[in-house]
C-alpha positions in Angstrom: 105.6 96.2 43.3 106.1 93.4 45.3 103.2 91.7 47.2 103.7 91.1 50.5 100.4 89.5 51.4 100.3 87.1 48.8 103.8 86.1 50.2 103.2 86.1 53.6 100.4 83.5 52.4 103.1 81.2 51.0 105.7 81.4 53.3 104.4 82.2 57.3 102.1 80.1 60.1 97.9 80.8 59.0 97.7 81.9 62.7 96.6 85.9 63.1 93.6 87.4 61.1 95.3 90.4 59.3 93.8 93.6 57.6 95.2 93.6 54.3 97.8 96.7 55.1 101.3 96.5 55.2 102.7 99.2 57.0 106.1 99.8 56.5 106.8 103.8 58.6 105.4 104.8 62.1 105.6 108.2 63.7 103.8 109.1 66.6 100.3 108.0 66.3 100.9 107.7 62.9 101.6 104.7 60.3 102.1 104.4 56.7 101.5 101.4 54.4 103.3 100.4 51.1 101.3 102.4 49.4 101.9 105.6 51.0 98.1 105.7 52.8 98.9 107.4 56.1 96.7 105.7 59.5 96.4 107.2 62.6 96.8 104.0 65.0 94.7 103.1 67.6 96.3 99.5 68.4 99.3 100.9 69.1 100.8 97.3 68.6 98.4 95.8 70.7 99.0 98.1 73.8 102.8 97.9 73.1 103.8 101.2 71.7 103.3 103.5 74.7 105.4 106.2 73.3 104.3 105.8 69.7 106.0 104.5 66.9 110.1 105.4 66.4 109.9 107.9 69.8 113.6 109.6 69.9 114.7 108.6 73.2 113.6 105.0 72.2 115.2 105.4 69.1 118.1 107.0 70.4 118.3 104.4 73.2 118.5 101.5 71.0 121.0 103.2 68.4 123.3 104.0 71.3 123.2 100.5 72.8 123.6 98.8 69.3 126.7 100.7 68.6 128.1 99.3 72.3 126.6 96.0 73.3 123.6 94.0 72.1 123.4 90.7 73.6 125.8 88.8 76.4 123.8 85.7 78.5 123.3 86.2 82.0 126.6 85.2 82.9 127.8 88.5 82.8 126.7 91.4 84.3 125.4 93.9 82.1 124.6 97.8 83.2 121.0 98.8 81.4 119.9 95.3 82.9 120.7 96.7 86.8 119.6 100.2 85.9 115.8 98.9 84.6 116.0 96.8 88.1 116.4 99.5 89.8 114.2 101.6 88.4 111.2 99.5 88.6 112.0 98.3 92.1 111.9 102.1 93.5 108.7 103.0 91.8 106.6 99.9 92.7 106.0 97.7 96.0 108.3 95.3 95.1 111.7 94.3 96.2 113.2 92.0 93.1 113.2 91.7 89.0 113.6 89.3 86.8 113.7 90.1 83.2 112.3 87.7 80.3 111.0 88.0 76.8 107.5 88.9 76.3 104.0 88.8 78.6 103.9 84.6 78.7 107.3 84.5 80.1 106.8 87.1 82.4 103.6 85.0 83.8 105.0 81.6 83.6 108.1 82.7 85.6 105.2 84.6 88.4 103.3 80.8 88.1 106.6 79.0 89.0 107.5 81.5 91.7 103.7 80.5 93.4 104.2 76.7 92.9 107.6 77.1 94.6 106.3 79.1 97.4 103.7 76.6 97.8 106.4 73.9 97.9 107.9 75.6 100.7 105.0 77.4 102.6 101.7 75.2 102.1 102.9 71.5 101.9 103.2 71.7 98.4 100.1 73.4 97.4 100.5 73.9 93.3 96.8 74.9 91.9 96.7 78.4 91.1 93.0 80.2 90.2 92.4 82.3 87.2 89.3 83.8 85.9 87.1 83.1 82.9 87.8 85.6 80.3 91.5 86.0 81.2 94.4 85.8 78.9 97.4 85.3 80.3 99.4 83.8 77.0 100.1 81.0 74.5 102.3 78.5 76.0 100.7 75.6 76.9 100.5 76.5 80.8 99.3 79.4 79.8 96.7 78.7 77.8 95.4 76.5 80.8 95.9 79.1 83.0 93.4 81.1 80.4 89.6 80.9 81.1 88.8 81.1 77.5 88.0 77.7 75.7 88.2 78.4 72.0 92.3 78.9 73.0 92.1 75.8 75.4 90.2 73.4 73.1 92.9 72.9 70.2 95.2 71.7 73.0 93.8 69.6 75.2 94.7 67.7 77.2 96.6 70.6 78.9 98.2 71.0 82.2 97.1 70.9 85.1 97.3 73.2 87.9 94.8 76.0 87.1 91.5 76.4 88.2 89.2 79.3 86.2 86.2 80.9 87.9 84.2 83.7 87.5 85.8 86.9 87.3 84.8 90.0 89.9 83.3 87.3 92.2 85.1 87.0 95.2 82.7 84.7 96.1 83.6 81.9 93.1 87.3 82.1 94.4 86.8 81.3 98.0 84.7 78.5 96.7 87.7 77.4 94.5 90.2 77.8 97.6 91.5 73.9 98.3 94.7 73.3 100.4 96.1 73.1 96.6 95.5 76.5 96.1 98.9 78.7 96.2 98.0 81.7 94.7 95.1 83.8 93.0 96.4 85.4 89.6 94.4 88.2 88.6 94.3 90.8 85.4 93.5 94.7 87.2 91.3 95.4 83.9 90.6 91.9 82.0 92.2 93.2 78.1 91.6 90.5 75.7 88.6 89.9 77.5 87.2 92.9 76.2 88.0 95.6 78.5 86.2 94.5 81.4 86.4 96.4 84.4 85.5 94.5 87.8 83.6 95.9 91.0 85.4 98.6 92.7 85.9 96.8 96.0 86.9 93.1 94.0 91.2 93.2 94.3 90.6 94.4 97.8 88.6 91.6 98.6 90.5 89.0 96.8 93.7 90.3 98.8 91.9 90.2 101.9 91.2 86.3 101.1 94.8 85.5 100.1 96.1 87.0 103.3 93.5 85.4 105.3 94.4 82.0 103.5 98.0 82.3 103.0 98.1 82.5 99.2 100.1 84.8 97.0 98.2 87.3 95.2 99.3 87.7 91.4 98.5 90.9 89.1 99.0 90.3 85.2 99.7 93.6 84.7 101.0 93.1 80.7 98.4 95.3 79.4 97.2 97.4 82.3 100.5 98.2 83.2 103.2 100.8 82.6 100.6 104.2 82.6 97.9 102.5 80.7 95.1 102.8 83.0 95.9 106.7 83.8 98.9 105.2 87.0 102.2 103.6 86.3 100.4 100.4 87.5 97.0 99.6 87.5 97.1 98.3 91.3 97.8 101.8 92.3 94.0 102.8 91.9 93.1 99.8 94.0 94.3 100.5 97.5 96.4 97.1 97.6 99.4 95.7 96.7 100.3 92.1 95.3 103.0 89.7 95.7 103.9 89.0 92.4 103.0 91.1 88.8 103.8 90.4 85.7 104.7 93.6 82.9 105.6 93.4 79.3 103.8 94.9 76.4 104.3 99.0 77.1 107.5 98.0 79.0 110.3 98.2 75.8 108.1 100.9 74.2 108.3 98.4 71.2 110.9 96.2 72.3 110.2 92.6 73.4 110.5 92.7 77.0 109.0 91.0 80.0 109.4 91.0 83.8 108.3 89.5 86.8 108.6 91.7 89.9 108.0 89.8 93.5 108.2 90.8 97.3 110.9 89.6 99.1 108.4 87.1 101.0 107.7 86.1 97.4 110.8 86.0 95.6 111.7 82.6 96.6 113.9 81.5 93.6 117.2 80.3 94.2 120.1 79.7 92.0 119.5 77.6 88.9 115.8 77.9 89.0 114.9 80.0 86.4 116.9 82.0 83.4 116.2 83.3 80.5 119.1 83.2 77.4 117.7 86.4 76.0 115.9 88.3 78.9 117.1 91.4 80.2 119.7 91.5 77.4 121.2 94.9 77.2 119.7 96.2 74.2 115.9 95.6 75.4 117.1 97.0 78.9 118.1 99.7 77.3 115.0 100.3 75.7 112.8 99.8 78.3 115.0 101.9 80.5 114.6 104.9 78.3 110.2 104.3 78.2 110.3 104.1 81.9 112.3 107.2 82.6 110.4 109.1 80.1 107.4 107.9 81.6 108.4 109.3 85.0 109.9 112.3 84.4 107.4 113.8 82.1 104.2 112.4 84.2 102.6 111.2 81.3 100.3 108.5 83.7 98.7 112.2 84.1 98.1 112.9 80.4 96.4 109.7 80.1 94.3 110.3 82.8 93.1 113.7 81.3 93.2 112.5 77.4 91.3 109.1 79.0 88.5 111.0 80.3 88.3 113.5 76.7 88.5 109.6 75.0 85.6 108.7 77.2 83.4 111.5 76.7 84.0 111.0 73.1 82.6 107.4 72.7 79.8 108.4 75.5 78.9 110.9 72.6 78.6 108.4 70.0 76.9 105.8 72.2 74.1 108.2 72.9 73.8 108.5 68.9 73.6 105.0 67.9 71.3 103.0 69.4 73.0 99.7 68.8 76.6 100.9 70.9 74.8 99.0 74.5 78.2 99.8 76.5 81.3 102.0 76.6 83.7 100.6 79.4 87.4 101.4 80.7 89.9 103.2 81.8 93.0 105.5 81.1 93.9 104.6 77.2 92.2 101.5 77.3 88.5 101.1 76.3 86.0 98.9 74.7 83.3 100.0 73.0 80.1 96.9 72.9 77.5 96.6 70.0 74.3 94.5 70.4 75.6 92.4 67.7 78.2 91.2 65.6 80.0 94.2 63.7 83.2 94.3 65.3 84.9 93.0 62.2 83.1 94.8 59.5 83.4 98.5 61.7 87.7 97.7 62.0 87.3 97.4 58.1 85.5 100.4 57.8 87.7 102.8 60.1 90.8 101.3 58.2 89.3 102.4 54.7 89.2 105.9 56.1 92.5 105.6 58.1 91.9 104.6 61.6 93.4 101.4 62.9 91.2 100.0 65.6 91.0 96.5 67.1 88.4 94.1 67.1 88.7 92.4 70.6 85.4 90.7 70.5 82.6 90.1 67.9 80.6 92.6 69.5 83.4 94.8 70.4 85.9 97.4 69.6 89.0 98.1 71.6 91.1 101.1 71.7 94.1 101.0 73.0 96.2 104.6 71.4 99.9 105.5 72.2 100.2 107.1 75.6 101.4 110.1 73.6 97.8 110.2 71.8 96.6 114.2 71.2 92.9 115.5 71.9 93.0 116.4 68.9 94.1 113.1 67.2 91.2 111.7 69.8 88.7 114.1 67.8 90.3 112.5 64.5 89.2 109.2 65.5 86.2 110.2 66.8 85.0 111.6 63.7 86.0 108.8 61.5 84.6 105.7 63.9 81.5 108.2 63.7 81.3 108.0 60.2 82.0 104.5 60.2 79.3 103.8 62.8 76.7 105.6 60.9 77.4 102.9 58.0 75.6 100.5 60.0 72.9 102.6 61.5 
């Protein structure tokens, strides 16, 4: 039997800490390693498999486009491209797309759109401010544009043009405010950060401040996005809407996709200032297309919200039971669950040796993140074996 770990040792980048599984089938909620051990996944690719692993109309979507066309630059016009446009565009706030690759794209495209708005609107204002804690990707920019130093630190000196304060402080960002400022950018839920949910009234104060000031308002909506949070976008439970967000993640349903969607007062690009070789190629759109309309048409934003709350009461449960769980926090199908100290590593072990795939997003802190798809009774499955876990460490 070949080993893959050892190999993957020899021959690929020392960059991710992996669990030593190789999983080789998905279904559902469910995935298999080379072995034949069967998982029930709580990752869910890192928020990316909204429909589960190998859903038919994904499936089909994909097979269907393969079989007709694959990839064509954006030369051409291409129909599942359009289509995805469209689709967005009528069930959002926004008035233009533009498809890219993955969640960095999408925000480095919605950073360039700002800095040519400011260009054109506030005398050339560039600076944009981001919060401590964010993540908002791994290109260089982006990494500045991150308020988290252990990515910043390997790479400095990095660009400039970012500005990180504290997050849910309206406060820190009027302070920040210069005529350099042209935009706030903004994660709904901060992910990476450890699910950390800010003060009700905190977007609606920080759009009240960029309208007051003149500044675009961005929303990285590549993890909150796409039915996550129990809506199709996170913003929707605000009461305000933004000038620019960014989507990837749930968007392809598995698929590599990303994509900026601006206002028309926003979407200030002209020709030749931005492109992508691969985005919005038809086989992604395609992909993507079939996620989104299943989405929709089956209200499944509404089956998160119900299996989000039965999720909730589950790990409320187990926090009253251990003494060492200090916080439970989220929303929809995304939550974190916080330990008074550092077992987030050896509890993502444990769960895996009895087959439930969780994710350590912090030290102290377990994140789940399950398909949109996810059962009650696949939430009592976990339940019972993160219990079980939990109790090893009691």
């Amino acid at each position: 039997m070949t080993n893959w770990q050892e190999l993957e040792k020899k021959y690929y980048f020392q960059v991710v800490k992996r669990l030593p599984v190789t999983l080789v089938r998905g279904q559902g909620a469910r995935v298999w390693d080379d072995t034949g051990k069967e998982y029930l996944d709580f990752t869910a690719g890192w928020a990316v498999n909204s429909l589960g692993h190998c859903h038919p109309v994904v499936a089909q979507a994909l097979a269907d486009q393969a079989n007709t066309l694959i990839h064509t630059s954006n030369q051409f016009y291409t129909v599942p491209q359009i289509r995805l446009a469209q689709l967005l565009v009528e069930n959002s706030c926004f008035d233009k797309v533009f498809l890219c690759n993955s969640g960095t794209e999408a925000n480095e495209g919605a950073v360039k759109l700002a800095r040519k708005y400011g260009k054109l609107h506030r005398k050339g204002a560039f600076e944009v401010i981001t919060t401590f804690n964010s993540f908002h990707g791994r290109t260089l920019a982006m990494v500045a544009a991150t308020g988290q130093r252990k990515f910043q630190q390997p790479y400095i000196p990095l660009p400039s043009g970012f500005v990180n304060v504290e997050y849910s402080s309206i406060e820190a960002i009027e302070k920040a405010t210069t005529s350099q400022t042209c935009a706030v950018m903004v994660e709904p839920i901060q992910g990476e950060g450890g699910v950390i949910v800010p003060a009700e009234d905190y977007l609606k104060k920080v759009r009240a401040w960029c309208d007051q000031k003149g500044l675009l308002l961005i929303l990285d909506e590549i993890q909150t996005g796409i039915g996550r949070t129990g809506t199709l976008f996170a913003y929707q439970q605000s009461g305000i809407e933004p000038d620019i967000m960014t989507l990837a993640k749930g968007l392809g349903g598995g698929v590599p996709i990303g994509a900026v969607l601006a206002t028309n007062k926003s979407a200030v690009f002209e020709l030749g200032e931005h492109g992508s070789t691969y985005g919005g190629n038809p086989l992604a759109s395609a992909a993507a297309l079939a996620t989104l309309k299943f989405i929709l048409e089956n209200d499944v934003s509404a089956k998160v919200r119900q299996v989000g709350q039965y999720l909730a009461s589950k790990l409320e449960e187990m926090k009253s039971k251990f003494d060492f769980i200090v916080e439970v926090r989220g929303r929809g199908l995304l939550w974190a669950m916080e330990f008074n100290r550092e077992i987030a590593d050896s509890l993502v072990s444990a769960c895996q040796e009895r087959g439930l795939l969780v994710n350590g997003v912090k030290p102290n802190a377990l994140r789940f993140m399950p398909p949109l798809i996810i059962s009650e009774a696949e939430v009592d499955q976990a339940k019972e074996i993160l219990q079980e876990a939990l109790a090893s460490f009691s």
